[in-house]
C-alpha positions in Angstrom: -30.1 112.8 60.0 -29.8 109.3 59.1 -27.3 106.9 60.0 -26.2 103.5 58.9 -23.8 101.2 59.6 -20.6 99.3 57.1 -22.3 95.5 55.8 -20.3 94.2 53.7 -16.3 93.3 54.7 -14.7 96.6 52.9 -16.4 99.4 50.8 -14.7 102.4 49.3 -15.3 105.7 49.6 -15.2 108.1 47.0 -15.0 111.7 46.3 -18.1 112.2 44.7 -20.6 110.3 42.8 -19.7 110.9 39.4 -15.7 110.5 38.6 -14.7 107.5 41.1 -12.2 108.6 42.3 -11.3 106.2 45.6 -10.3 108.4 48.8 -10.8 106.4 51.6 -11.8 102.3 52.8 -14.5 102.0 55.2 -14.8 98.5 57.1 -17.2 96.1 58.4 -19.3 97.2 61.9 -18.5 101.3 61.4 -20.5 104.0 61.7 -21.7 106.7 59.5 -23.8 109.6 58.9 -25.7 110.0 55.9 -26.0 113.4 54.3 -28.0 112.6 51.4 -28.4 110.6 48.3 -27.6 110.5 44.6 -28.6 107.8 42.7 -27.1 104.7 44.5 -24.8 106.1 46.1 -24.5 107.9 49.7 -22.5 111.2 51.1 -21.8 110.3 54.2 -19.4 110.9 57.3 -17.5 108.4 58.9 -17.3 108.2 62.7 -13.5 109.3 62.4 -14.8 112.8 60.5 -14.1 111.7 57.3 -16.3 112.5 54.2 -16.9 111.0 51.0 -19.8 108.8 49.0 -20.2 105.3 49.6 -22.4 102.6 47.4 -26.0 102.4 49.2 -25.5 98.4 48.8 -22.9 98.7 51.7 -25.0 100.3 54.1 -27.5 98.9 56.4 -30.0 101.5 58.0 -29.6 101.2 61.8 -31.1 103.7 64.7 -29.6 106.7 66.1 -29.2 105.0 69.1 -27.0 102.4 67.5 -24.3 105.0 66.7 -22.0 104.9 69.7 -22.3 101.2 70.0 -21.0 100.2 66.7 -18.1 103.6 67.3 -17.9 102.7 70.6 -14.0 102.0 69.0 -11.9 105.5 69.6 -13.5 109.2 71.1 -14.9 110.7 68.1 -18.1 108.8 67.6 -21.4 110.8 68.6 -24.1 109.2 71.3 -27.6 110.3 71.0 -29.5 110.6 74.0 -29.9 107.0 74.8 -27.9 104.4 75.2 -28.3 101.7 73.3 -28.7 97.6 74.8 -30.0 95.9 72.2 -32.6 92.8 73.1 -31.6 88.9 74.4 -28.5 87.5 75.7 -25.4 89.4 76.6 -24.2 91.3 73.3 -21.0 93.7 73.6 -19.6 95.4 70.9 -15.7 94.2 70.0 -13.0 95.7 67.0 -11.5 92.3 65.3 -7.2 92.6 66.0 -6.1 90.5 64.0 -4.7 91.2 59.5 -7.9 88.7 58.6 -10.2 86.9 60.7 -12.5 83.8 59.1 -16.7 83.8 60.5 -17.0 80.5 60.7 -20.1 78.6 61.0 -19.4 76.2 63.8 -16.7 77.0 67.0 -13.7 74.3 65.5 -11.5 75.2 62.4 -13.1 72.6 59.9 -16.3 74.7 59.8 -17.6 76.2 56.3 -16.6 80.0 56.3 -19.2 82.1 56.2 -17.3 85.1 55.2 -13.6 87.3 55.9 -13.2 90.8 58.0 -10.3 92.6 58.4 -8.6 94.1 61.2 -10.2 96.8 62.7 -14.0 95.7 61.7 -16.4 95.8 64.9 -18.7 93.0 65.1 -21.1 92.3 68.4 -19.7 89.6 70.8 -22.7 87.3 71.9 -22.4 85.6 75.0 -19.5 84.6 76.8 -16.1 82.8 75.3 -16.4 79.2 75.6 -13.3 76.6 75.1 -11.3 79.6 73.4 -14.3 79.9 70.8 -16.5 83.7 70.9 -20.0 83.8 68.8 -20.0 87.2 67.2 -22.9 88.9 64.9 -21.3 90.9 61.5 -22.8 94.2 61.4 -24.3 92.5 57.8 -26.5 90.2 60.0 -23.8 87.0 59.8 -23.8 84.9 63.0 -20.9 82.6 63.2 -17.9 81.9 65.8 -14.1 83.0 66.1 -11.2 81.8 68.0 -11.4 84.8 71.4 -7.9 85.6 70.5 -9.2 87.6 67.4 -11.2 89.8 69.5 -10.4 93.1 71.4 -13.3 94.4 74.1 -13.0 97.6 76.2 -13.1 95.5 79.4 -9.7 94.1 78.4 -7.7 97.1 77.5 -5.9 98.9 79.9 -6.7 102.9 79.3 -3.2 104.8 78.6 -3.7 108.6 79.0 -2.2 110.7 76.2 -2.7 114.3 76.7 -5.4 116.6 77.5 -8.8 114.2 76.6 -6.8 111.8 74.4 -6.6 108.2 75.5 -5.1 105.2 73.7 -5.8 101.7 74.9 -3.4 98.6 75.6 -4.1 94.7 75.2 -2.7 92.3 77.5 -4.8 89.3 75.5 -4.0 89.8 72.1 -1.0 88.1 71.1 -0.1 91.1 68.7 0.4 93.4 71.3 1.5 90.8 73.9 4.7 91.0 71.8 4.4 94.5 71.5 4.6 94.3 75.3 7.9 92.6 75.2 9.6 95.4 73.2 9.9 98.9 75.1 11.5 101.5 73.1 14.9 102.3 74.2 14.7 106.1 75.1 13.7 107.2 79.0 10.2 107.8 78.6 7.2 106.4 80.9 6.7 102.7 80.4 3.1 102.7 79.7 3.3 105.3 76.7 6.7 103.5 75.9 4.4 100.4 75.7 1.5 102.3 73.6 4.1 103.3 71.0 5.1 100.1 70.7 2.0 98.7 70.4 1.4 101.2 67.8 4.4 100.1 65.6 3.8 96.3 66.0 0.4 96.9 64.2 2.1 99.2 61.7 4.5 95.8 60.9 2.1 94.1 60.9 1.4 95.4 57.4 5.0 94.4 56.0 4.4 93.0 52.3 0.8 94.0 52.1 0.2 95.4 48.4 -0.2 99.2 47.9 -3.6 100.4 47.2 -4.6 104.0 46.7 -7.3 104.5 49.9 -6.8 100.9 51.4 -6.9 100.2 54.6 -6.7 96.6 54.7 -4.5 93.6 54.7 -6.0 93.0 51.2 -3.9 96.1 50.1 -2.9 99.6 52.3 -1.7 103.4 51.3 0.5 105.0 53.7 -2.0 107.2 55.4 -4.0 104.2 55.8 -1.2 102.2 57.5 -1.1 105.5 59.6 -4.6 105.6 60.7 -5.1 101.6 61.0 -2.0 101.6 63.4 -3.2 104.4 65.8 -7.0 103.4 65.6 -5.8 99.8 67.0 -5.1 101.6 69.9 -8.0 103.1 70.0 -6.5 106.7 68.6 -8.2 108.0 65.7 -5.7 110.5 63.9 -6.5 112.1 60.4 -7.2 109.6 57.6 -4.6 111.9 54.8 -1.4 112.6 54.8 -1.8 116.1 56.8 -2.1 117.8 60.0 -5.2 118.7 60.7 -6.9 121.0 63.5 -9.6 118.8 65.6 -7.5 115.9 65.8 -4.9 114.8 68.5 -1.7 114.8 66.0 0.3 117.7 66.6 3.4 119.4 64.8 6.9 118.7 66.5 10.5 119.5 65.4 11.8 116.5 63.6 14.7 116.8 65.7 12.5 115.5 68.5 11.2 112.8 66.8 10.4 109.0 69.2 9.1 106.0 67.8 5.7 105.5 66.2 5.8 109.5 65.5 4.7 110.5 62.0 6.8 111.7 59.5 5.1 113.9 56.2 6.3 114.2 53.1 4.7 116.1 49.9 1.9 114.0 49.6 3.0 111.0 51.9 3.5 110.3 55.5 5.2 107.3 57.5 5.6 105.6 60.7 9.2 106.4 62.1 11.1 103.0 63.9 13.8 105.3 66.0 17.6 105.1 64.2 16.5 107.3 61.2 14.5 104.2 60.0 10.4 104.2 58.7 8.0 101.9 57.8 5.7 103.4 55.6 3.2 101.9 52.1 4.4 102.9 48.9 3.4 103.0 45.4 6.9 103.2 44.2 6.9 100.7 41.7 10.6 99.3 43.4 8.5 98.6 46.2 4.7 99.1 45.9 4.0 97.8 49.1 4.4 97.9 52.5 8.0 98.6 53.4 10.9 99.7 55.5 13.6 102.6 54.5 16.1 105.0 56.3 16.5 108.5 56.2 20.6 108.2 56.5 21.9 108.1 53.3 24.6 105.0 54.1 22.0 103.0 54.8 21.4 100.3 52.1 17.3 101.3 52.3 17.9 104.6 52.1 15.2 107.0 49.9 16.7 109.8 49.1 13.6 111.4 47.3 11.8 111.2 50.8 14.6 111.9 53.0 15.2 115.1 50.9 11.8 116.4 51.5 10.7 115.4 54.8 8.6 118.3 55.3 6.9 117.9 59.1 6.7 115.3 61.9 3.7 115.1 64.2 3.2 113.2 67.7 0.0 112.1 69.7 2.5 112.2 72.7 3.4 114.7 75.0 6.8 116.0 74.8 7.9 118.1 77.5 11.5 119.1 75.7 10.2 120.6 72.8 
């Protein structure tokens, strides 16, 4: 089976090949599996599990080999039996953690951009950091620097276990989740999975205001499954890209009774984040909003949606909860 790798900064995916209908955003540096081709376009399957077509102009051929390194982001991505090192100086692969980062040609902020990722996009690390600056190679074959800040490596992360084989991963480098840090949720829980759902949320926020876009998963425009997924795969937790529980994946069903925050709340069709005091941040296409947004499920609250609260249907939690 072939596989190929995202080259360009964002590429939908679609159903199929024919209608267009959008179903999912695939970004910069990740993985897939190609199933076969039609025309110029792809069915393929991302390294999440996720299936769809995908413009053949977005996809660069890479070796089976190369699979794990550029999924080395998360558990679900498939090794073959080697390991990949690719040639020359010290390369590592690295997931960009902050809403936008700039490639830009030289290592100081004047420099000519060479081109925009998002959050979330892998990229190869070349060399060491030097005076705060990281060379990094695009998955598209761009070489060009960015600040070290913007960066996220598995040797800086502290492993958080979940439950059963499930990890998530905390930054102590990135300024995002530095703050995050600073914030432990209120109920008695322990402090590192206190810190992991925080670190979850402060991602999730940092979405506030983007646009809503059906499939996005960008800061360029987000729908609310895809502010689910890009806050848990920060973490290095990839849950289901829809708006569903799904068998296979580390979400589970919990009485909403029992709900903590960064839990997910589903609706008909829609899911959320939820912040603990009956409030959610969640992306909406509701035109009062069409964005990014916060609302409550009490109905005294002044952001208070009572179509949603009405039909909360399920909540599901990557966490362990003892009480249930």
């Amino acid at each position: 089976m072939d596989v190929g790798v995202v080259c360009v900064p964002a590429a939908f995916l679609y159903e199929n090949s024919e209608t267009m209908c959008i179903s999912d955003e695939v970004l910069s540096g990740w993985p897939v599996e190609v199933l076969r081709r039609y025309g110029n376009f792809f069915e393929i399957v991302t390294h999440y599990g996720y299936r769809g077509w995908i413009a053949g102009s977005a996809l660069r051929k890479i070796l089976p080999e190369e699979y794990a390194w550029w999924g080395f982001w998360g558990s679900r991505a498939k090794a073959s039996g080697n390991c990949y090192v690719p040639d020359g100086e010290h390369l590592e692969p690295a997931i960009l953690c902050k809403g936008v980062t700039d490639i830009l040609k030289e290592p100081k902020v004047q420099a000519c951009i060479l081109c925009t990722l998002f959050l979330g996009s892998t990229v190869t690390a070349v060399g060491n950091p030097q005076e705060g600056w990281q060379k990094v190679k695009t998955a598209g074959g761009i070489c060009g620097f960015v600040p070290s800040c913007s960066l996220l490596r598995l040797g800086d992360l502290e492993q958080v276990k979940i439950s059963g084989e499930a990890f998530g991963y905390l930054s102590f480098h990135s300024p995002l989740c530095q703050r995050a840090l600073q914030k432990l949720a209120t109920e008695p829980m322990p402090q590192m999975e206190s810190q992991l759902r925080s670190a979850i949320l402060t991602y999730a926020i940092s979405f506030l205001g983007t646009q809503y876009r059906w499939g996005g998963k960008s800061h360029a425009g987000i729908d609310c499954s895809g502010l689910a997924f890009m806050s848990y795969y920060m973490c290095g937790i990839q849950i289901y890209r829809d708006a569903a529980i799904v068998g296979g994946f580390p979400v589970r069903e919990i009485p909403c009774s029992k709900i903590k925050p960064a839990d997910l709340l589903y609706f008909p069709g829609h899911m959320a984040l939820y912040l603990g005091d009956g409030r959610y941040i969640h992306a909406t296409g509701n035109p009062a909003s069409f964005g990014c947004t916060i609302n409550s499920l009490h109905d005294k609250a002044p952001d208070y949606r009572k179509d949603l609260a009405e039909n909360l249907s399920a909540a599901g939690s990557v966490f362990p909860s003892p009480c249930l």
